[in-house]
N, C-alpha and C positions, 0 to 999 in steps of 0.2 A: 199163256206164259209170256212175258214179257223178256226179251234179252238182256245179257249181261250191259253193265255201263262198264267200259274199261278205264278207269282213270287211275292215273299218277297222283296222288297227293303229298302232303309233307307231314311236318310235325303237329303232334296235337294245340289248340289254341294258344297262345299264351296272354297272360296279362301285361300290353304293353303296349303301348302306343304309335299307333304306323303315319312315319315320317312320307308322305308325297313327294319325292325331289326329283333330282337328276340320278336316276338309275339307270347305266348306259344301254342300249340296247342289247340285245340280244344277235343282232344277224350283223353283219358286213365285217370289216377289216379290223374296226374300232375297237370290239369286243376283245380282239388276242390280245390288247393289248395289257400290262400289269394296270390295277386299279387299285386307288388308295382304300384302304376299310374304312368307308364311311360307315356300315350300318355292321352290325351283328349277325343279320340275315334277311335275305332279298326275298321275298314270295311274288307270285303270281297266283290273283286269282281273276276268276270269273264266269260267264257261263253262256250255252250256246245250247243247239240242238242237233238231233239225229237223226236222221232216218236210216233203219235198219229192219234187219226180221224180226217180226211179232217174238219169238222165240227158236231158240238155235234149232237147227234145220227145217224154218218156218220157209214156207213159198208164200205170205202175207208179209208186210212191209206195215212199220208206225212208225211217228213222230215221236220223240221223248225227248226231256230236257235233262242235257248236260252243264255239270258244271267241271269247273276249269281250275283247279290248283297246285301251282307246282312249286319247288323248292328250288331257286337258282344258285343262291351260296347260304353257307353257316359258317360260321366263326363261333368255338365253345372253348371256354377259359381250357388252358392246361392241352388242348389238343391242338390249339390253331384252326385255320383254314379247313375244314373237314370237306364241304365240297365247293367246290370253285364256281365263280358267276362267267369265266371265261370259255362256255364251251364249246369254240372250236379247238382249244390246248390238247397236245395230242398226250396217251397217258390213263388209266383210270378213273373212272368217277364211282360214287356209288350212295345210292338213297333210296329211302322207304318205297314201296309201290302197295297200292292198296285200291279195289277193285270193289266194287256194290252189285249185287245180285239182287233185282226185282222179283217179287213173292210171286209163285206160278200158280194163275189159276187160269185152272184145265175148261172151267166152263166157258171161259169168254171163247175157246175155238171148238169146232165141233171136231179138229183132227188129235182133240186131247180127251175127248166125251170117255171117262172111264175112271184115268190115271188121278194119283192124289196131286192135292195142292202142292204146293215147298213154300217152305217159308221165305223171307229174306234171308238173302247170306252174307257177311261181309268176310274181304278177302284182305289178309295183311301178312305181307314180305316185305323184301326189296329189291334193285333193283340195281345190275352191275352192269357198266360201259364201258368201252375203250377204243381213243377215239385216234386216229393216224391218218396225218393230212383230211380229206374230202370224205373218207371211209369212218363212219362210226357203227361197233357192232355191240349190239346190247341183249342182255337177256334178265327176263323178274322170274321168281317163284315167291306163290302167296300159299297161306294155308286158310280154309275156309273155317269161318264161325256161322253157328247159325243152322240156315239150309241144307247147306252140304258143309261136309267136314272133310274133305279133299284138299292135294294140292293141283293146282291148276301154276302156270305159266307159258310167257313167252318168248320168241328170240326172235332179232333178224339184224338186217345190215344197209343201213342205209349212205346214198352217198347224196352230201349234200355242196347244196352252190348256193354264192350270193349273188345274185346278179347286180344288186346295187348292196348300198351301206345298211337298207332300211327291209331288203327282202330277204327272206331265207326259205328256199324248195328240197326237200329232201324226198327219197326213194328208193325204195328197196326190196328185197322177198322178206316174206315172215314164216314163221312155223308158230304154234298154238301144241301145248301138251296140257293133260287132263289125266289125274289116277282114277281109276275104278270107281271111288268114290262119287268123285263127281259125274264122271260120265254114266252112271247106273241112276245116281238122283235125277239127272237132266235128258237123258238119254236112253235110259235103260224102262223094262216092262217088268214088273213082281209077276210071278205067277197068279199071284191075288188079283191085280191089274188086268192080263189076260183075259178071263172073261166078259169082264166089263167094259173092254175098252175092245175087246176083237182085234188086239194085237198080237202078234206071237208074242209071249217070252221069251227075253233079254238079260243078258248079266253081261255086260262090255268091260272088255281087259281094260287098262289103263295104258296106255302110249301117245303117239302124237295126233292131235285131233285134228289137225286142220292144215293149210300149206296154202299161200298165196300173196299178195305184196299189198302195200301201200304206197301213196302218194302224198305228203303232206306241203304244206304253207304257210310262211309267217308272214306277214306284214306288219312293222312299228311304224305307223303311221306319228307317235311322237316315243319317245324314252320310256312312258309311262304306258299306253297303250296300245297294243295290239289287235290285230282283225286274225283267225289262226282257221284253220280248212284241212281238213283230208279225206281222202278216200280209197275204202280200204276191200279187198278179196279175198275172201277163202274160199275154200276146197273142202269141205269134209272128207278126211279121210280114215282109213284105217279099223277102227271098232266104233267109230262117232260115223262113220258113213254107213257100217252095217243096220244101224240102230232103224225099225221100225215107224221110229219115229219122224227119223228124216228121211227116212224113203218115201213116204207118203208127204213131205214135202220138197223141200229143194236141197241140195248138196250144195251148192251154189251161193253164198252168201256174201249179200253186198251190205257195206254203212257207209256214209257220206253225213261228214260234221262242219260246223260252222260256230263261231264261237267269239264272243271280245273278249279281253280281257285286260287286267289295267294290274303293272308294279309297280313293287312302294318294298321302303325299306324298315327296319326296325332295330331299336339300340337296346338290347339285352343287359348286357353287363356293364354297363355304363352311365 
């Protein structure tokens, strides 16, 4: 089983042509300030990699490639400004959050030798903020297609600094929840399983899965480009720490990301 990819994305593609220009950064003093609407909507993408657990509550580690894309403002006729490219402004924000679950197969470890495959899963919610001075607290809920048909989300609060115009460090605790669904697809043991796989039988309530913090990084090394880093702890806890599964591996679960990524703007309605 391969672990989740958590990502942030935007909206789906559009037909339209992305302007390279001066998109102002993202990190230091510059950013609060008002900016004229040059573009309709600002994206970020790109892509990086992982190292994390073979699969949740794995005590094995892999490599996997992440990609990068986030939505920094929209402008949509009749509504205005819906989310802002200013985000140190203190105040609400709020956009899509959408999440990719890798298809699990039980044969590539022997601590799955039993249990069925899962398919991919893809996870799509969103995703609310609210940010005051240094203190920004956020929380997504996605519902899953696919694999599992659960809602999964997360929350935490991080507080961030700029040490210069061009850096941005942020830091905080998180929490991780999971309903039944999911944690019984990812976690859980069928009595059908049981035999086969010489685990006990599991059915896991649904509550909060996990408790521990991250550390993230930005670097715009120009307007357009960024170098972006974090790394990240949890805890299984709760019904996802009972689970058979991850007792026979680790509660303990570390990721460390690394990633470039290049913004560019785009004129929608105009």
């Amino acid at each position: 089983m391969r672990s989740p990819i958590l990502v942030l994305l935007t909206l789906p593609a559009f037909v339209a042509t992305p302007v390279a220009a001066d998109i102002p950064a993202a990190t230091g003093s510059s950013a609060s300030q008002p900016q004229k609407r040059d573009y309709d909507v600002v994206l970020e993408v790109g892509a990086g990699a992982a190292w994390r657990p073979a699969y949740e509550g794995a005590s094995d580690y892999q490599v996997s490639p992440v990609p990068i894309i986030t939505l920094h403002y929209l402008w949509l006729p009749g509504l205005g400004e819906v989310k802002s490219r200013t985000r140190p402004r203190d105040g609400f924000s709020f956009g899509p959050s959408f999440r990719y679950v890798r298809q699990r197969d039980s044969g590539d470890y022997s601590e799955l030798t039993g249990l069925q495959n899962v398919d991919p899963a893809y996870e799509v919610g969103g995703r609310l903020a609210y940010t005051f001075g240094m203190l920004r607290a956020h929380a997504s809920l996605r519902r899953g297609i696919g694999g599992h048909e659960g809602l999964v989300g997360e929350a935490g609060l991080d507080l961030t600094l700029n040490p210069d115009a061009a850096t941005e460090i942020t830091f905080g605790p998180r929490i991780s929840y999971a309903d039944a669904a999911y944690l019984g697809t990812y976690l859980g043991v069928t009595p059908a399983e049981s035999p086969t796989s010489g685990l006990p039988a599991y059915d896991p309530p649904g509550g909060i899965k996990g408790a521990g913090a991250e550390f993230g990084s930005r670097y715009a090394f120009t307007p357009q480009w960024s170098l972006l880093g974090a790394l990240t702890y949890e805890r299984l806890v709760g019904a996802a720490a009972g689970s058979p599964i991850a007792q026979a591996g680790d509660l303990d679960q570390f990721t460390a990301r690394l990633g470039l990524s290049y913004r560019f703007g785009l004129n929608l309605f105009r």
